[in-house]
C-alpha positions as CSV (number, residue, x, y, z in Angstrom):
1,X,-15.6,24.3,10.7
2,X,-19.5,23.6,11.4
3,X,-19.8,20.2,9.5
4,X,-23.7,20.1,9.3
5,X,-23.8,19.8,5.5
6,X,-20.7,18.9,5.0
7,X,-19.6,16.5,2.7
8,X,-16.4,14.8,4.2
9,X,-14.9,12.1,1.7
10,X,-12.9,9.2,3.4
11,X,-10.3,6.8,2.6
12,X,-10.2,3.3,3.7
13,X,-13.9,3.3,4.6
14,X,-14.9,0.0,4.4
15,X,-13.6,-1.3,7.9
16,X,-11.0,-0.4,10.9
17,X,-10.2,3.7,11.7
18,X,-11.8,4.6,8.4
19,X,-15.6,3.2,9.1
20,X,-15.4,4.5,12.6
21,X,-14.2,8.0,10.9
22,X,-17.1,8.1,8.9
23,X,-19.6,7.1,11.3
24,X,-18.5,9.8,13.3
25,X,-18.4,12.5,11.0
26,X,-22.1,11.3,10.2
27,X,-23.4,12.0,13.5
28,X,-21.9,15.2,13.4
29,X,-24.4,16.0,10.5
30,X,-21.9,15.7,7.8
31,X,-22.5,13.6,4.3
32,X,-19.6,11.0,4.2
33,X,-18.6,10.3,0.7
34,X,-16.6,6.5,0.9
35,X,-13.7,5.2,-0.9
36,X,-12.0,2.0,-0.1
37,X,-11.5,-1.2,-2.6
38,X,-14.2,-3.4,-0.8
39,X,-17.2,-3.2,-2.6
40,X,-20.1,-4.8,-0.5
41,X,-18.5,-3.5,2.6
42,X,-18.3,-0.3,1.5
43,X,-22.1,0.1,-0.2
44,X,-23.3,-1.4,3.7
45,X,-21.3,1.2,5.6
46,X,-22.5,3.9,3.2
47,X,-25.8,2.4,3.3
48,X,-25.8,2.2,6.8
49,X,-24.5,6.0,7.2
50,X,-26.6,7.6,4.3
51,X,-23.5,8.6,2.6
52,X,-22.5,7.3,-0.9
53,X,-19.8,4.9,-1.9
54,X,-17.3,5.4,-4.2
55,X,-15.1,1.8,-4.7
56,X,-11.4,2.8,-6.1
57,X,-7.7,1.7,-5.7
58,X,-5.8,4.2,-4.3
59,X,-2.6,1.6,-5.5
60,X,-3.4,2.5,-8.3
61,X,-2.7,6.1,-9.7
62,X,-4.5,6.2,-12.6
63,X,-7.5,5.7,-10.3
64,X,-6.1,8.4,-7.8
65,X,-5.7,11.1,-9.9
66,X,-9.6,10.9,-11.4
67,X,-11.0,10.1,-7.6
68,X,-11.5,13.3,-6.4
69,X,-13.3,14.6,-9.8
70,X,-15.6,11.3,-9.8
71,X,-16.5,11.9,-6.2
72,X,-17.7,15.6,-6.8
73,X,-19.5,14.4,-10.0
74,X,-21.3,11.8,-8.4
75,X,-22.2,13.3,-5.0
76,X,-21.0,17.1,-5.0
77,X,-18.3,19.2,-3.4
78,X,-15.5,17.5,-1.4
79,X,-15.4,20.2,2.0
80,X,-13.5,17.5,4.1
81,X,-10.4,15.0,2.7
82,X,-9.4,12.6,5.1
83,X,-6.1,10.6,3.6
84,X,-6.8,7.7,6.0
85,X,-6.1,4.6,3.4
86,X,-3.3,3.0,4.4
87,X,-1.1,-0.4,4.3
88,X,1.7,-2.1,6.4
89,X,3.8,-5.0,5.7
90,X,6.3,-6.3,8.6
91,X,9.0,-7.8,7.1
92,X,13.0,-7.5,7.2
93,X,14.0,-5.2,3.4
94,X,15.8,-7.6,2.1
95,X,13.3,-10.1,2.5
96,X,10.2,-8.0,1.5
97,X,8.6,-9.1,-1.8
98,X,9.7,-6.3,-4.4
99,X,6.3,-4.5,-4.8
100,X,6.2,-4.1,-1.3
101,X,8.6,-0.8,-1.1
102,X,6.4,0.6,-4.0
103,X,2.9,-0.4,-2.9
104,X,3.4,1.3,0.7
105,X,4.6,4.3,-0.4
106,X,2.3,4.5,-3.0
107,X,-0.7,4.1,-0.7
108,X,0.3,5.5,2.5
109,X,2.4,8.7,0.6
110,X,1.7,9.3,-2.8
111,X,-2.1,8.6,-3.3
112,X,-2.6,10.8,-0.7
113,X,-0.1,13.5,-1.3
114,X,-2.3,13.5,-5.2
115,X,-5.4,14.0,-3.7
116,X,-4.6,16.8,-1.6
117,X,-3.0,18.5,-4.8
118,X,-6.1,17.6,-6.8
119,X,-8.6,18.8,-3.6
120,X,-7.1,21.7,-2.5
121,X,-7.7,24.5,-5.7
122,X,-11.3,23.1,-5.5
123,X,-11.9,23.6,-1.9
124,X,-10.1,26.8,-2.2
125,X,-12.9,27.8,-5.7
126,X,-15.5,27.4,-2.9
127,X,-14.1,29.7,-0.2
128,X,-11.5,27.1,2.0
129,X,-11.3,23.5,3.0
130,X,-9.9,20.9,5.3
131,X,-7.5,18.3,5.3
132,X,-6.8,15.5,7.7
133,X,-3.7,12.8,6.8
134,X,-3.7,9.6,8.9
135,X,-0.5,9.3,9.5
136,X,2.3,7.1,12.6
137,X,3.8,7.6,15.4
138,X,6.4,4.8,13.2
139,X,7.0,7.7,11.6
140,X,9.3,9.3,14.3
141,X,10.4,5.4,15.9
142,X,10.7,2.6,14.1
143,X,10.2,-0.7,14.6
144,X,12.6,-3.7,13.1
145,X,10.3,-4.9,10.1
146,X,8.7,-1.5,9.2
147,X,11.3,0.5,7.5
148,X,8.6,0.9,4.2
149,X,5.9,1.3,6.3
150,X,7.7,3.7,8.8
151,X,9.4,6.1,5.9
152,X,6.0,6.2,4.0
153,X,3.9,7.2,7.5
154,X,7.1,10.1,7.6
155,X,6.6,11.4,4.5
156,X,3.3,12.0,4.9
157,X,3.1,14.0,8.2
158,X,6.5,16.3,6.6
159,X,4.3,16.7,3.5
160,X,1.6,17.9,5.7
161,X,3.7,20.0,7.4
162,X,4.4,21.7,3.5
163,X,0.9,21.9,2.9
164,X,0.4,24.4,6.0
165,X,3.6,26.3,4.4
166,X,2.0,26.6,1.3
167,X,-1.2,27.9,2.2
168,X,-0.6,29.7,5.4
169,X,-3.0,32.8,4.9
170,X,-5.4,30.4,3.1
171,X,-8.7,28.6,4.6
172,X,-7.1,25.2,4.1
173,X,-7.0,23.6,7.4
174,X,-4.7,20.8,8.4
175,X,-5.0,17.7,10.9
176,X,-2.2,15.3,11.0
177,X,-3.0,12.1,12.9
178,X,-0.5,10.4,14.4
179,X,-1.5,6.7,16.1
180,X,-0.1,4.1,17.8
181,X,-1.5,0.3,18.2
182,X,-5.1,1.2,16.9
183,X,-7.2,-2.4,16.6
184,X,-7.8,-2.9,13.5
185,X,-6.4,-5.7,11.0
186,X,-3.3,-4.2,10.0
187,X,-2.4,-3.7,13.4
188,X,-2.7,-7.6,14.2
189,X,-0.7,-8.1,10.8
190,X,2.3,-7.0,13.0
191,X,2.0,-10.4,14.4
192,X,3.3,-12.2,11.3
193,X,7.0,-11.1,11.8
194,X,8.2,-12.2,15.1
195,X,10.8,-9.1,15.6
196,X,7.8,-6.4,14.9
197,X,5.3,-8.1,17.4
198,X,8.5,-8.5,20.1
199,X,8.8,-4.7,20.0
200,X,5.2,-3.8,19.9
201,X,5.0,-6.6,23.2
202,X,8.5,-4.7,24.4
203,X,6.6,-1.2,24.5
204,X,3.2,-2.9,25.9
205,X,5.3,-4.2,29.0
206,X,7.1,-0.5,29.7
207,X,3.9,1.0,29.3
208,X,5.1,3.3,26.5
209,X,2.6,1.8,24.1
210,X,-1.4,1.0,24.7
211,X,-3.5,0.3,22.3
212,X,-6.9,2.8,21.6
213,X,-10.3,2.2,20.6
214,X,-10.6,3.5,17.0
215,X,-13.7,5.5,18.1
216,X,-11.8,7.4,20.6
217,X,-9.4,8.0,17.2
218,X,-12.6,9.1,15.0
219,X,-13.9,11.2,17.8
220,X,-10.8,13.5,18.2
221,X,-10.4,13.7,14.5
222,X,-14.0,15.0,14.1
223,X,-13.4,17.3,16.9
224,X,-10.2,18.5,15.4
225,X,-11.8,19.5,12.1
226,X,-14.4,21.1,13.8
227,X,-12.1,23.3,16.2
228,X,-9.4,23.2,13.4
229,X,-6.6,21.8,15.6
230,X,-3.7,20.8,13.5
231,X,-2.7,17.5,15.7
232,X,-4.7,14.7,16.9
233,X,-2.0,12.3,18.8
234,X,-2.5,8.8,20.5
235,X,-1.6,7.1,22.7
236,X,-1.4,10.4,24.6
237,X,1.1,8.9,26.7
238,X,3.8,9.2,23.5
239,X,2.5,12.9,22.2
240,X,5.5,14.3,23.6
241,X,7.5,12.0,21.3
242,X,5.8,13.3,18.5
243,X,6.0,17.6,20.1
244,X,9.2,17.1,20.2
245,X,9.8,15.9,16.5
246,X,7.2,18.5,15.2
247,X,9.5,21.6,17.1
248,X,11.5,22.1,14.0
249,X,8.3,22.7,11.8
250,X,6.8,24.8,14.1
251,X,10.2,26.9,14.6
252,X,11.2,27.0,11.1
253,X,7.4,28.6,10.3
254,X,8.3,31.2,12.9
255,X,11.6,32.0,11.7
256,X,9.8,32.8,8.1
257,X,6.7,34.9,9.4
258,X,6.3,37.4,6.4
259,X,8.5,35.6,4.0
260,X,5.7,35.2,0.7
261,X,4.4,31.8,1.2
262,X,3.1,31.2,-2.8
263,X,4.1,32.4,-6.1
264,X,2.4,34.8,-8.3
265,X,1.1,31.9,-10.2
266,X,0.1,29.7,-7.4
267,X,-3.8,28.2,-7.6
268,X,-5.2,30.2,-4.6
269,X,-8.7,30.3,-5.5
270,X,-8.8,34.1,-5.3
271,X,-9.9,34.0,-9.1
């Protein structure tokens, strides 16, 4: 996809992965529409990117499911959705506060999950579209204290995975992101549970893990929507991990090459 012109609309934009992903998708000549709950943060890296700010909750659904329409009312088409909100509490289960189960999945899964569904027939109105979920390598190995985290980070790279199933044929493209220790804030909030930052120092000490500069993240990503790769992986060092776990998807779209991939009242955008 050329991006010049582009309007790309980002998720958890005000700080960490998601201010480096817009900067980045800036100087490729795209218009970076921002959503993230930190008001003054997010007008000064709008400001600072010429892009436009859009504050929301993605916690919330109401707020969800009228984002992507209030985005293309205020600024214009969405061409580029990148799910990168996201939110991580280490804790045991049974310990967890109650919302915490909810909240996580609700962020990290659901709110993205909605916005692809309300995206996608719009992107597809306008001849084709991409889509780029940030998901975790937590979502093939889990830490003690992440189970929430870890299942909600899962869900959303298999649901990405059904999103190339149902538009195969279609020009919907699909990145998944899968990270390691990125630093940003939630990252150090690993710290506060001593059995999550023991395995995190565990991996660090075998050399499995190593933490990446969140540019180096928002520079793949931009190239991967530009070449339309369908992975960006880091550390590198642990993309096999993650090959090996995506095998399955890959063979089970082989085996159903020519099997119809929507129903005769699926939203296509072919009118």
């Amino acid at each position: 996809m050329e991006l010049a012109g582009k309007r790309v609309l980002v998720t958890g934009a005000s700080r960490g992965i998601g201010e480096a992903i817009a900067e980045k998708f800036a100087d490729a000549g795209a218009t970076v529409a921002l959503v993230a709950r930190s008001k003054e943060l997010l007008a000064e890296v709008a400001g600072r990117r010429g892009g436009t700010d859009h504050p929301a909750d993605v916690a919330d659904p109401a707020q969800t499911a009228d984002l992507i329409g209030r985005v293309e009312d205020e600024a214009g088409p969405v061409d580029v959705l990148v799910n990168n909100a996201g939110i991580g509490i280490a804790a045991n289960v049974a310990d967890a506060p109650a919302e915490v189960l909810r909240t996580t999945t609700e962020v990290n899964y659901l709110a993205p999950a909605e916005l692809c569904r309300r995206a996608i027939p719009q992107m597809l109105e306008r001849g084709g579209g991409h889509i780029v979920n940030v998901s975790s390598l937590s979502g093939i190995a889990v830490y003690p204290g992440l189970a929430a985290y870890a299942a909600s980070k899962a869900a959303l790279s298999h649901f990405t995975a059904g999103l190339r199933a149902d538009f195969r044929g279609l020009p919907i493209g699909t990145t998944l992101v899968e990270l390691g220790p990125v630093a940003t804030e939630l990252l150090a909030g690993a710290d506060d549970y001593e059995p999550t930052a023991a395995s995190f120092a565990r991996f660090y000490r075998l050399r499995f893990a190593v933490q990446v500069p969140r540019e180096k993240v928002a520079e793949d990503i931009v190239d991967a929507v530009r070449k339309g790769r369908r992975h960006v992986r880091h550390p590198r060092r642990l993309a096999g991990l993650a090959a090996v776990v995506e095998m399955p998807r890959r063979a089970t779209e082989l085996l159903l090459t020519g099997v119809p991939h929507r129903g005769v009242n699926a939203r296509t955008g072919d009118g």
